[in-house]
N, C-alpha and C positions, 0 to 999 in steps of 0.2 A: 511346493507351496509352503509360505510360512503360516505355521498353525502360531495364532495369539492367543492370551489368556484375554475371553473378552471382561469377565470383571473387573480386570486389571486395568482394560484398556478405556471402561465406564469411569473408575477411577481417578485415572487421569484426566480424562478429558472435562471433571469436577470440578477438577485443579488449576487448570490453565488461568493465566494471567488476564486480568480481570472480568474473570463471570465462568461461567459453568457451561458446558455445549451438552452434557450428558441426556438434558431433560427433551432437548428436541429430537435427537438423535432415537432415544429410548420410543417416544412417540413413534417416528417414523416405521423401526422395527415391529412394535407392538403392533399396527395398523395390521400390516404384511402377513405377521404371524397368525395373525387370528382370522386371514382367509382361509376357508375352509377349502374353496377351489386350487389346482395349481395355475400360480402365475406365470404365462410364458410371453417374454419380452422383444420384438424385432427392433433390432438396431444396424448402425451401417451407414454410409455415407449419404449425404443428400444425394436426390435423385438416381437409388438403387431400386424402388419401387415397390418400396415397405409400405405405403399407404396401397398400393395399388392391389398387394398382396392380400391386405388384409381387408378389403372390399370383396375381390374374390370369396375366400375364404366366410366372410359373411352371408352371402348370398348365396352361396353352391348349400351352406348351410341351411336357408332357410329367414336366415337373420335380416332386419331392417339394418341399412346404413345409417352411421348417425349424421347427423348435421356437421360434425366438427372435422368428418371425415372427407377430403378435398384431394380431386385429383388433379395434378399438372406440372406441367415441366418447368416450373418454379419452386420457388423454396418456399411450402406453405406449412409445414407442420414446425411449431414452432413450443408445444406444450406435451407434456406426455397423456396420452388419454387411454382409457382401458373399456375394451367391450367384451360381452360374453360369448363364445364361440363354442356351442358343444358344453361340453362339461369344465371347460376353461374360462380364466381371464387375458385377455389377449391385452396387450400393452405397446401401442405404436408410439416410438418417440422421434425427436427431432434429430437427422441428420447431423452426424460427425461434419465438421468444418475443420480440419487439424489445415492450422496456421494461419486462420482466420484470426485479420486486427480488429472487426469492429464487437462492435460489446453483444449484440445481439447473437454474434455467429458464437461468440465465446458461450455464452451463455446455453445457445442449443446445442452445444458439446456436454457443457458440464451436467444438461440434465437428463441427457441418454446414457451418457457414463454412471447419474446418481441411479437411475432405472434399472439398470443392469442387475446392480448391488441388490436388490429386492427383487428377487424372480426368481422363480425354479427352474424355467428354463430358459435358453437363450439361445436365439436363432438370429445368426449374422445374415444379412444379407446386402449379396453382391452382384455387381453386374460381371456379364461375359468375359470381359478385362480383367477381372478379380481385384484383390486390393491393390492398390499404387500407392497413393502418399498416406493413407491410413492405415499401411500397415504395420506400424509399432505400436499405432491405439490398438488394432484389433487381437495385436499379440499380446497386449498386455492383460486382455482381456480374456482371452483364451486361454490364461496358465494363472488363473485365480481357482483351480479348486475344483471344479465340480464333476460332480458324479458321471458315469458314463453313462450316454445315454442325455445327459442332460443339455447338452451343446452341440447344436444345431448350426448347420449350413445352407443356405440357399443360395444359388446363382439364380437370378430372378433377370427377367423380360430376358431370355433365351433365342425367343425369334429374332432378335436384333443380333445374334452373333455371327451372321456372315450367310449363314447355309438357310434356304427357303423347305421345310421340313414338309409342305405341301407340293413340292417338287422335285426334293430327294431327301426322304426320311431316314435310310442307310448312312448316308453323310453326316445325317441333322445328329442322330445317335453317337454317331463317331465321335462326331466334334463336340458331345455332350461327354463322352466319354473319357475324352481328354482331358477336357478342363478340368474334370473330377479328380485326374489322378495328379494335374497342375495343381490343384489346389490342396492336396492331403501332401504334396509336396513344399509346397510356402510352407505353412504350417505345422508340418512335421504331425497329420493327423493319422491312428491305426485306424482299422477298420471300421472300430466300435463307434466311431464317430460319425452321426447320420450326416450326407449330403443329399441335397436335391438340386434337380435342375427344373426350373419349372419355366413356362410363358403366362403368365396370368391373365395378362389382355396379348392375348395374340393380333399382331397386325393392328393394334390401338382401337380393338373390333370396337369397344364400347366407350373408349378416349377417357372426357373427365365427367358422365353422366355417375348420378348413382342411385337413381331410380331404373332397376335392375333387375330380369327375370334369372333362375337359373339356365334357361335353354339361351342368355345371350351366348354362352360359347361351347355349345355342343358339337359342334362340327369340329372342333379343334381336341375334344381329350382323350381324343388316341394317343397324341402325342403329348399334349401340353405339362405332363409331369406332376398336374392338380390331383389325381388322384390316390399316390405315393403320399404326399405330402398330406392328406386329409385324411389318409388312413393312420400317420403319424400322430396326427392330432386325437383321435379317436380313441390311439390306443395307450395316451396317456393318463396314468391311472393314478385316481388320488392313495391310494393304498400305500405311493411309494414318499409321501409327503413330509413325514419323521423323517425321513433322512435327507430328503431333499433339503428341508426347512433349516436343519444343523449344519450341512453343508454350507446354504446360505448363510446363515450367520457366520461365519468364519469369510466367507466374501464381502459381506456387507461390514465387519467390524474391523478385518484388515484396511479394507479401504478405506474406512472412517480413519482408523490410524492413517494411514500411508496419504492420505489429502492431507489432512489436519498438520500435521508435521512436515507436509512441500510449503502451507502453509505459514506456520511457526516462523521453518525458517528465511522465511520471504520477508516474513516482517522481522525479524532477529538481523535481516541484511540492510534491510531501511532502518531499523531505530539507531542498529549499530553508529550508522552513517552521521543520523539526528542525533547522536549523543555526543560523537566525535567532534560537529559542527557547534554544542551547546559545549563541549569543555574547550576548546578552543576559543571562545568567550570570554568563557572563565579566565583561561590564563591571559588572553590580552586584555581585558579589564585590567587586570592586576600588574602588569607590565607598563600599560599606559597612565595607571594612577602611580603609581613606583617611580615615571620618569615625570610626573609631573610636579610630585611632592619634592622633588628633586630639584627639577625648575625653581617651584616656589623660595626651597629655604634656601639657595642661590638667588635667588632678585632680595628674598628678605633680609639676608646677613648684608647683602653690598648696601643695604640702607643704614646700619649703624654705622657711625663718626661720617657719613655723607651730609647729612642737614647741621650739624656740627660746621664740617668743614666748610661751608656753603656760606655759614653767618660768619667764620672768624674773617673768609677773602672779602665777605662783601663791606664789613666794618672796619677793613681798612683804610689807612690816611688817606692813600692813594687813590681810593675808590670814589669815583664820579657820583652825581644827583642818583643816576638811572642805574647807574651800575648793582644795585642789592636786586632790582626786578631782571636786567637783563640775563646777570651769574646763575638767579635760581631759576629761570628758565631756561639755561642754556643745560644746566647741569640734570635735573629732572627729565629734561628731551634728552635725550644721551639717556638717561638710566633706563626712562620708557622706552628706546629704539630699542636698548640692547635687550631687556627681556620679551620684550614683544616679539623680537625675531626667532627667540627659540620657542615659544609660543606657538606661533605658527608654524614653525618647523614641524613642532608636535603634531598641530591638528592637519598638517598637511601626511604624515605620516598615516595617522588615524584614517584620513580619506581616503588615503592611496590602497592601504592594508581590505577597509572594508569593500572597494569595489575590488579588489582582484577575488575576496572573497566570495560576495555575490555573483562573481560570475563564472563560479566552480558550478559543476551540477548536485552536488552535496546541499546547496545552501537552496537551489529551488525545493528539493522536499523537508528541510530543514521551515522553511519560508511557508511549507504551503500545510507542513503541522502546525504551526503558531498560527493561520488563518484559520485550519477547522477548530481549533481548540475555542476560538474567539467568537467563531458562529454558534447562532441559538437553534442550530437545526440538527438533527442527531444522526441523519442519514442513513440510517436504519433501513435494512431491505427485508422483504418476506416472499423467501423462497417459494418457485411454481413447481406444479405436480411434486410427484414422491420424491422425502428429498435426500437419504443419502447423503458418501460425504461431501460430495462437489455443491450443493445444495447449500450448504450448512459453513465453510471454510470462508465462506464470506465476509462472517459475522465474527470471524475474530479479531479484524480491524476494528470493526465499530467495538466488540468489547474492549480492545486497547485504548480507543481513543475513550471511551466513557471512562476508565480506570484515570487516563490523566487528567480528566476534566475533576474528576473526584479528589485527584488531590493535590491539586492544584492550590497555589497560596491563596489564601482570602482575595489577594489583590488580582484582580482577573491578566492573565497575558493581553500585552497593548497590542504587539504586532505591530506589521500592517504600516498605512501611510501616516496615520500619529505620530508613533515613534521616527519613521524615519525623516520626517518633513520638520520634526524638533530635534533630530540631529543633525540635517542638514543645514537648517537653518542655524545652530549655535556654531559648526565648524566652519560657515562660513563668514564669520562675523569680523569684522574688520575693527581692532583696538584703536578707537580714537585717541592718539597721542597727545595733540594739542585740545582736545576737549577734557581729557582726565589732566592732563599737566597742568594749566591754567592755573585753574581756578585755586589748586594748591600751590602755584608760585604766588600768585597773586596773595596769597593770605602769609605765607613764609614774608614775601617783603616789606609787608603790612609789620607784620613783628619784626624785622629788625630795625624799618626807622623808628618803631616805638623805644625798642631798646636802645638805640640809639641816642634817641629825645630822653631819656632818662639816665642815660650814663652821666649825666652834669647832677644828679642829684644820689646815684645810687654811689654809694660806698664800691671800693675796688676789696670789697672783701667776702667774707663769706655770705652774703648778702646779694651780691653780683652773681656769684657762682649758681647758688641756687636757681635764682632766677633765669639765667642761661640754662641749664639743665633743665627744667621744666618748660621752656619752650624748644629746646629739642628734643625731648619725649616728647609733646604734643604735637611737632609738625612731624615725627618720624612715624608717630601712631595712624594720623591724618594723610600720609604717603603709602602705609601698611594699608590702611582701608578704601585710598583709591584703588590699588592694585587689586584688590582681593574678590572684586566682580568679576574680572576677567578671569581672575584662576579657575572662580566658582561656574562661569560657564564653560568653560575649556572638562569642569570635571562631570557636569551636568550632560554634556554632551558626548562623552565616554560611556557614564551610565548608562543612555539613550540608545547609543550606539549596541550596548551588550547586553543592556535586559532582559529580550525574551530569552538570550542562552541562557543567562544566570540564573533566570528564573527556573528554566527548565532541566537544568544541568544534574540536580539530583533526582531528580525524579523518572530522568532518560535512562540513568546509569542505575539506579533501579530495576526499572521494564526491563534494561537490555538484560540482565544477571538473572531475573526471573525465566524470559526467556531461551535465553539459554539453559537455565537447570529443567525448560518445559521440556525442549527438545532434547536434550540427553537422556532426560526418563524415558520419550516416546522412542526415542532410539533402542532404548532398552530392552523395550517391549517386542521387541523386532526377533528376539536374541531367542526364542521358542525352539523346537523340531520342527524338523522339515519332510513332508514328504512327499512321495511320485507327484507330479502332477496329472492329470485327468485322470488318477485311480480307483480317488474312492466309488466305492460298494453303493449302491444305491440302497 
């Protein structure tokens, strides 16, 4: 077992990247520690017959059932609940699910495993079968620490294992006997390690009632294995509490560690992912406006000595009535095809790029942290029964996500179908060529038969020149400023396209660097002495 330095490990967990877990966790323990009773915990797969045991148990005692206490061949224990049996606190939790998907089964995993962590004693139980698919939970659980003596076996509903014990008890013995030495065998358990084989409801005498005499199952405790098991109970003694309780805590603060940090880096695997998704943003913004700016001072440079050239064709001898209206719109359509086409080229680029992107799986939780960030609901859970670390590991998303909502730019993240219904709609906008050409041919022609009509009076001198130069600055400016919508939406919908990355790009690569230096400390922590396991001294 790895012994941790628990201050160490209160200390860190102070520190974790946005908020503190020390104070709940501290709670939890404090609760625990200042039962004056010993806590002993049955845990174990659904439908092993941990409720049924502990109805027994109650009532051989003397004890009223509680209400919460339900027996039946469904999965009804679903919270940890503690009654008093004797001189103890008895703690039934909900059945192991190991590879259960839906949320609930997960959940009643995580809070018999949080139970565990708080208890002096721990009694598995199993059916006839022994473990199958829970046996890596229950080994993991077995080689946390604890004192000998303090971990506990039952094989429970035993008349279901094959042999009728009221028709051959020699057999029934046998085949109890076996599975004993099957099960110190799984497990690798010495001597010291109590089993029982019990029947509690033999024959389902009393089914799911629990309005219940002691003599419901007198006929049956010759054999039924309940009074091994109740003198167990009897003879545990608070005297051995001090060491049980230190024991505990080195169980319960390891596995505060050892969740918290599966944890960590569960989310150190997602943000990584969300970061990589927000700088890859980053650098296409910067790629897309780089080739745009590019675009631009190419359509703008082929404008100088073009409106120039445009007035000296059409003011020649040669040139017909119509011919200044027809040249500059022939010449303008031609300048407008040809930048329009890399234009699009672009936004078709743009289009192409962000749906191969979106349809990575990187970008649905990249997609689906810009939508929690932009909701006003905080999602915040509050752990059931005792909560330990599986309890408590929850809440390190929500403090992550409160941490980005906190620093977040003034300007809230758009997300969502805003943003993308204003980039789609600018990428797909079709440049009216003859609606933007027009109206600046029309005014180009307009000036040169003016210039024209006054070449009979303007001097062919520096008088003339001027005058030519200041209307091709003026229609070249008036050509600069049709073009320059189109650029501005082409660059508008770039923006559109990469804002939640950009937005979130430093603030990702932050968290991810935090976490990481989380999880190298808690790794740290790990780095203690080691010793026997199940040896310590009570």
């Amino acid at each position: 077992m790895t012994m941790v330095d628990i201050d160490a490990v209160r200390n860190w967990l102070g520190r974790l990247p946005g908020g503190s877990l020390v104070g709940q966790y501290v709670d939890d323990w404090d609760a625990f520690e200042k039962l004056n009773s010993p806590v002993v915990t049955l845990f174990g797969s659904y439908d092993t017959g941990k409720s049924s045991l502990l109805r027994r148990l109650l009532v051989d005692s003397g004890g009223d059932v509680p209400d919460w206490l339900t027996i039946s061949a469904r999965h009804e224990t679903f919270e940890v609940n503690e009654v008093a049996v004797g001189g103890c606190i008895i703690r039934d939790t909900p059945g192991f699910a190991v590879g259960a998907s839906d949320i609930r089964a997960r959940n009643n995993s995580r809070r018999a495993m949080a139970a565990v962590g708080l208890t002096d004693v721990g009694i598995a139980v199993l059916t006839p079968q022994l473990a199958t698919a829970e046996r890596d939970v229950l080994q993991k659980l077995f080689t946390q620490g604890w004192p000998v003596g303090t971990m506990w076996f039952v094989i429970s509903r035993f008349d279901e294992a094959g042999v009728d014990p009221e028709y051959d008890l020699v057999e029934y013995r046998e085949l109890s006997d076996r599975k004993v030495r099957e099960l110190r065998s799984l497990f690798e358990l010495d001597d010291r390690t109590p089993v029982f084989v019990v029947s509690q409801d033999p024959f389902q005498t009393a089914g799911p009632d629990t309005d219940l005499s002691r003599d419901t199952w007198d006929d049956f405790r010759g054999w039924d294995g309940m009074r091994d098991l109740a003198n167990a109970f009897e003879a545990v003694s608070p005297s051995a509490l001090p060491g049980w309780r230190q024991a505990a805590g080195q169980r319960y603060w390891t596995a505060v560690l050892d969740e918290t940090l599966t944890e960590l880096r569960r989310q150190l695997a997602d943000y990584t992912a969300r970061a990589e998704v927000a700088a890859s943003g980053v650098a296409r913004r910067g790629v897309w406006e780089s080739e745009l700016d590019t675009l631009d001072r190419a359509a703008q440079a082929s404008l100088d000595g073009l409106v120039e050239e445009v007035m000296r064709r059409s003011g020649e001898p040669n040139s017909g009535a119509d011919a200044p209206q027809a040249e500059i719109q022939r010449t303008l359509d031609e300048w407008f095809t040809k930048h329009e086409v890399r234009l699009q080229r672009l936004q078709q680029s743009i289009r192409k790029t962000k749906e191969r992107e979106r349809a990575r799986p990187s970008w649905a939780g990249f997609a689906s942290l810009v939508s929690t960030l932009g909701s006003e609901k905080d999602g915040s859970t509050t752990p059931a029964g005792p909560g330990g670390a599986a309890e408590h590991v929850e809440t390190v998303g929500t403090m992550l996500i409160g941490m980005l909502k906190a620093a977040n730019t003034p300007r809230p993240i758009l997300g969502g179908k805003a943003v993308a219904a204003k980039a789609a709609g600018d990428l797909g906008r079709h440049i009216g060529i003859a609606e933007a050409a027009l109206p600046l041919a029309v005014y180009l022609a307009k000036v040169v038969d003016e210039q024209g009509a006054d070449r009979a009076r303007l001097n062919q001198g520096k008088a003339a020149a001027e005058q030519r130069q200041h209307v091709v600055t003026e229609c070249t400016q008036r050509a600069r400023d049709t073009w320059r919508p189109f650029v501005d939406d082409v660059r508008e919908a770039i923006v559109a396209e990469t804002r939640d990355q950009v937005d979130l790009d430093a603030i990702l690569r932050q968290l991810v660097e935090q976490l990481r230096e989380a999880v190298a400390e808690g790794e740290g922590l790990f780095q203690a002495g080691v010793v026997p396991l199940l040896k310590t001294e009570a």
